[in-house]
Each structure stands twice: as structure tokens, then as C-alpha cells.
C-alpha positions as a printed NumPy array, in Angstrom:
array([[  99.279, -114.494,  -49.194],
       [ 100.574, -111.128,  -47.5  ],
       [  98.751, -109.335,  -49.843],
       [  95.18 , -111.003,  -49.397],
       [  95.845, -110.306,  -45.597],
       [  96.434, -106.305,  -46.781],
       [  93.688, -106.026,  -48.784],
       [  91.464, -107.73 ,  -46.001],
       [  92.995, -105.314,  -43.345],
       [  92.43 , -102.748,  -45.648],
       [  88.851, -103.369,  -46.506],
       [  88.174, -104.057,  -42.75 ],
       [  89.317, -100.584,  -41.655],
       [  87.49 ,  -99.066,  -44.615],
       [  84.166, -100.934,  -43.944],
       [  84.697,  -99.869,  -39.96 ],
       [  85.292,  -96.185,  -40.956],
       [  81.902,  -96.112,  -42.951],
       [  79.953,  -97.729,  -40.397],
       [  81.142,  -95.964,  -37.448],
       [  80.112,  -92.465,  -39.417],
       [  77.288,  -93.99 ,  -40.246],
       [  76.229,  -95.43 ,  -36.689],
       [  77.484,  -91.392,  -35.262],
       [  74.907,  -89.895,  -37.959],
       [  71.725,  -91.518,  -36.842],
       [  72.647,  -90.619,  -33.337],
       [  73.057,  -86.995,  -34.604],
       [  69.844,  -86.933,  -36.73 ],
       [  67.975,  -88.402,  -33.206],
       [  69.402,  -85.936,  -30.686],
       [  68.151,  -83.009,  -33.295],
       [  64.693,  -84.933,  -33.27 ],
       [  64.708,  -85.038,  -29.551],
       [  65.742,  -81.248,  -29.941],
       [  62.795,  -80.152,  -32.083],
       [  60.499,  -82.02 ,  -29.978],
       [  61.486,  -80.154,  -27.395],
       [  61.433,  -76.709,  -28.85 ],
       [  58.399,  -77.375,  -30.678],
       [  59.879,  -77.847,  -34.277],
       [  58.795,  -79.748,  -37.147],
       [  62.663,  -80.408,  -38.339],
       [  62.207,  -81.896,  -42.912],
       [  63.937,  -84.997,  -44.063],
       [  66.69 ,  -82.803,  -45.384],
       [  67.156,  -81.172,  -42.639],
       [  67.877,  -84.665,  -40.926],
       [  70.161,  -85.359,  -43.93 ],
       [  71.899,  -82.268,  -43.763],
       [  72.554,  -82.27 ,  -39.758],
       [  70.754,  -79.203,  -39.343],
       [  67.462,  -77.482,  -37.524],
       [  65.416,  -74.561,  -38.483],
       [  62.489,  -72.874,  -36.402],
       [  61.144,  -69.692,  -34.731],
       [  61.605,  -69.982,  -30.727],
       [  60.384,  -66.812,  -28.581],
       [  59.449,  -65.157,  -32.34 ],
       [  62.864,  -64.936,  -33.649],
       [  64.504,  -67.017,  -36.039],
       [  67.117,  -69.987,  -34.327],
       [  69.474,  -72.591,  -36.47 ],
       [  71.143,  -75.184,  -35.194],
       [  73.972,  -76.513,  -37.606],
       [  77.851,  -78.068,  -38.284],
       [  80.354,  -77.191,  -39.837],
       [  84.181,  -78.092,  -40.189],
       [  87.576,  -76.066,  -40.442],
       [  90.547,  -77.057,  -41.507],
       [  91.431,  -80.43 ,  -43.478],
       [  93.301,  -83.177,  -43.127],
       [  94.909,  -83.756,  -39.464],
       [  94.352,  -79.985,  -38.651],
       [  90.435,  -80.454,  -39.594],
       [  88.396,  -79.331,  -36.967],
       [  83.973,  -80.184,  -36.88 ],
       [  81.986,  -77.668,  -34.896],
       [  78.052,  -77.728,  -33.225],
       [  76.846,  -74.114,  -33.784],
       [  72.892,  -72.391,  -32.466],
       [  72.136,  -69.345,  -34.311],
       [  69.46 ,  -66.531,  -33.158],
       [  68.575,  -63.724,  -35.962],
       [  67.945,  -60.292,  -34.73 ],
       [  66.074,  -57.757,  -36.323],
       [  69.572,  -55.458,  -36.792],
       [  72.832,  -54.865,  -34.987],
       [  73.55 ,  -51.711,  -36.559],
       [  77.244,  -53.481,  -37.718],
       [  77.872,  -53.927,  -34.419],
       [  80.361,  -57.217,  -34.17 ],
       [  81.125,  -58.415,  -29.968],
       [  82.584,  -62.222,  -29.34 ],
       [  82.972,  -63.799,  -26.095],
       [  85.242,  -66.537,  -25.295],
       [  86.4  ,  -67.697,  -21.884],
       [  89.767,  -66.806,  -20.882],
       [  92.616,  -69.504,  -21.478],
       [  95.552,  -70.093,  -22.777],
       [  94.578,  -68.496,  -26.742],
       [  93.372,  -65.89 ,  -25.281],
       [  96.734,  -65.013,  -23.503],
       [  98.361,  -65.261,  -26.728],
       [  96.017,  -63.406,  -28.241],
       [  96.661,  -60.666,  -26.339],
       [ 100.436,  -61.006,  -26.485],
       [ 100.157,  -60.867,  -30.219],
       [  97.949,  -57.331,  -29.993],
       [  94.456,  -58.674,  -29.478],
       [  92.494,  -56.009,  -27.589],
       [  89.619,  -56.699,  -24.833],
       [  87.565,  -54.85 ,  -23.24 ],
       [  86.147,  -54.933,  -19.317],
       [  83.549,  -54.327,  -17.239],
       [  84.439,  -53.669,  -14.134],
       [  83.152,  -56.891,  -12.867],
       [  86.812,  -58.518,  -12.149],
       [  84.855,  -62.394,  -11.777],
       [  83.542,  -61.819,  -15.065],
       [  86.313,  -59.978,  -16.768],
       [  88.828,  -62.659,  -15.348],
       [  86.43 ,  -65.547,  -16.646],
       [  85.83 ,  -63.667,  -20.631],
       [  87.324,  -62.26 ,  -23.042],
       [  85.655,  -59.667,  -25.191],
       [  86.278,  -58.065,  -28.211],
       [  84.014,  -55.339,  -30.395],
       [  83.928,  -52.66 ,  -32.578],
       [  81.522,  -50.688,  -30.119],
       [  83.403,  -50.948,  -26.669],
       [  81.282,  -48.331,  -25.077],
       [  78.213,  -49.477,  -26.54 ],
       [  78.578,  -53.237,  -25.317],
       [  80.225,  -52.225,  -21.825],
       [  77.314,  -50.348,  -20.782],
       [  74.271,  -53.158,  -22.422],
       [  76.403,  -56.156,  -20.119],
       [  74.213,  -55.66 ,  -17.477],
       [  74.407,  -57.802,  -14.456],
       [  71.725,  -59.847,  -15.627],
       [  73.429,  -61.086,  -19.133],
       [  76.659,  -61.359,  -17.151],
       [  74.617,  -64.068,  -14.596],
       [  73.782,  -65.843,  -17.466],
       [  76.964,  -65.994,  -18.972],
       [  78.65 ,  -67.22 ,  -15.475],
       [  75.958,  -69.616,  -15.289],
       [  76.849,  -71.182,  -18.993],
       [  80.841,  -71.619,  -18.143],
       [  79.837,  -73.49 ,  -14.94 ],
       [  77.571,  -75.684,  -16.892],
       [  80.284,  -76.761,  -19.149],
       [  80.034,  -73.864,  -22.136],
       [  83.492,  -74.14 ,  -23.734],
       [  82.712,  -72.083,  -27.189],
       [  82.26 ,  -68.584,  -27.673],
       [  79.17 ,  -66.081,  -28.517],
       [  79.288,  -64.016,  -31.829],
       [  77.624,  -61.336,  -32.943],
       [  78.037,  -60.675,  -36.668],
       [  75.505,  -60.106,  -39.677],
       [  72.451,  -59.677,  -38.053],
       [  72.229,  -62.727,  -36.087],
       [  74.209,  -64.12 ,  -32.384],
       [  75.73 ,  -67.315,  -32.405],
       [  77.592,  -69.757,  -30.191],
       [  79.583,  -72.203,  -31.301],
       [  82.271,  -75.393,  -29.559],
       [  84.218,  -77.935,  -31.349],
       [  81.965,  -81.313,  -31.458],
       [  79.46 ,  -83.572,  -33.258],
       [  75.255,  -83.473,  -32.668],
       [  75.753,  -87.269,  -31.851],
       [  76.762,  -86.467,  -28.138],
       [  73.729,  -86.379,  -26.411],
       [  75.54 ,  -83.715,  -23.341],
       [  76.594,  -80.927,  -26.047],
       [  73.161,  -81.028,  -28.081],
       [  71.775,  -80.248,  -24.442],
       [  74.37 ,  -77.62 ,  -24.055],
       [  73.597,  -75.921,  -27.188],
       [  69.752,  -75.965,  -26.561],
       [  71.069,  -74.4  ,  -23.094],
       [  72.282,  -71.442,  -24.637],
       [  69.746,  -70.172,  -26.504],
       [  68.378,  -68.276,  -23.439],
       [  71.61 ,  -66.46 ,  -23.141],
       [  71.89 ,  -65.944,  -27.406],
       [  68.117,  -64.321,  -26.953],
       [  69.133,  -61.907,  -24.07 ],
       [  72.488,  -61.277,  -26.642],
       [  70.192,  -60.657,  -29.404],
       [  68.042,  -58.282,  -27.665],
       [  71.296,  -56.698,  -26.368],
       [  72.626,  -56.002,  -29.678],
       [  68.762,  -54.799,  -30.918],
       [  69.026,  -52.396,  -27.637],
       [  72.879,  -50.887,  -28.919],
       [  71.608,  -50.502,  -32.422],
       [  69.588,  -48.899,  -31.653],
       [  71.209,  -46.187,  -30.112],
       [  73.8  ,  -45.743,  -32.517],
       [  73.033,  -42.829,  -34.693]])
């Protein structure tokens, strides 16, 4: 008798587990359909499937997308927005708001660079591989917007890598709040993107 009542726990927590993914993943797939709608995309089935949304906004190329890292109890699933440039040159920047990684970061070695703007230096840290380059293209203008997106909420950090910006934070498309976040930044990614157009092309 024990065992009938195991198997039935078992097969109850099972049978939860699949519908609870499977109740999270229609609310993903309709958030990205209210996204396209909004930004004027025509998202494919597999796209649904896959989680994922392709388009041109303000004629450059944007994807929206998840992944995971890790596995296991250490596995960690991310929201990402991607905007392609037309070249950065090799120039690699990320910005991430200052905490407690960040501090250890920097005890292990990690190197930042500043602007001279001590509200926005104490609010992100910055890395690159053109310091001189990227201090001078933060203008006050992309350092607005970036105040503007940690006082909204942003909690990920901006990448710029391969010839394209991103910005990614820990989270699933099925929460209504961060899909609106993510659509949020893609004013800031195109400002980044023409930034990192601007630096390329000045580097000989």
C-alpha cells in the first residue's frame, strides 16, 4: 500500500512539473506576441516554439531570445534583446550596475573604467578593450538613458561583442514586467549600437 501512495505522489509531482512548464510557456509565447505587435513584427510558429523573436526595428536587426547557464541546482535561465550593428571594429564594452560581484570583481583584479560622472560611475561598472574610445562616446545623453533604465528596474548588463549590443537579466518571457523591460531597452541598445558604429569608426 506504501508503495501505490509513492508512485501516486510521484506521478502527481511529475504531472504538476509538466503542466506548470507548460502553463509558463504559453504565457511566454503570448507576451512575445504582445511584443511583436507592438514593434510591428510578424514573429513564425517556430519562433513561438522556440521562445524567440526576430525583426528589423529603426533599420537594424533586433532578437529577443533565452537561454540557460549552468545545470542542475546551479542552472541559471536568462531573457536576452539583441541589436546588430553594422561593425564595432572588435571593440568589446559591458555594463553592469555596481553591487556586491562587482566588488569582488574588482578585489580579484577586474579593471573599470570612469567617466568622471561620480552618479554614474558609482551606479556602473564598465569594462573594455578601448577605454579611451568608450570614455569619450558616453556622452551625457547615453549616460541619461542608462540612469533612467536602473531606476526603472534594469538589473542585467549591456554587451557589446561580435558585431551586435545586447542586454541580458536572469528570468523567463512569461513575466509580463521583464518582457516590458526588455522591450524598454532597446532605445538605450540602439544609442549603444550607434555608439560602438561612432568608435569604430575612428579606430584606424
Amino acid at each position: 500500500m506504501a508503495m501505490v501512495w509513492m508512485l501516486l505522489v510521484l506521478t502527481t509531482i511529475i504531472g504538476g512539473s509538466v503542466w506548470w512548464a507548460m502553463v509558463q510557456k504559453r504565457k511566454a509565447q503570448a507576451n512575445l506576441q504582445a511584443l511583436a505587435r507592438r514593434l510591428g513584427l510578424t514573429p513564425t510558429e517556430k519562433m513561438m516554439n522556440d521562445l524567440e523573436l526576430r525583426g528589423t526595428v529603426s533599420a537594424r536587426e533586433i532578437r529577443f531570445w533565452t537561454y540557460a547557464t549552468g545545470s542542475g541546482k546551479s542552472r541559471v535561465n536568462w531573457v536576452a534583446v539583441l541589436v546588430e550593428t553594422s561593425t564595432t571594429h572588435g571593440l568589446i564594452f559591458e555594463l553592469r550596475r555596481q553591487n556586491l560581484v562587482t566588488k569582488v570583481m574588482e578585489f580579484f583584479g577586474s579593471k573599470e573604467i570612469t567617466v568622471g560622472d561620480k552618479a554614474f560611475d558609482d551606479a556602473w561598472f564598465v569594462q573594455t578593450n578601448e577605454p579611451d574610445f568608450l570614455r569619450a562616446a558616453l556622452v551625457p545623453g547615453i549616460r541619461a538613458k542608462l540612469m533612467d533604465s536602473l531606476a526603472a528596474g534594469a538589473m542585467g548588463s549591456f554587451k557589446c561583442n561580435g558585431g551586435a549590443v545586447s542586454y541580458a537579466e536572469s528570468g523567463s518571457f512569461s513575466s509580463y514586467p521583464q518582457c516590458l523591460r526588455l522591450e524598454q531597452q532597446l532605445a538605450v541598445l540602439q544609442d549603444l549600437a550607434d555608439l560602438a558604429e561612432v568608435v569604430a569608426g575612428q579606430k584606424p
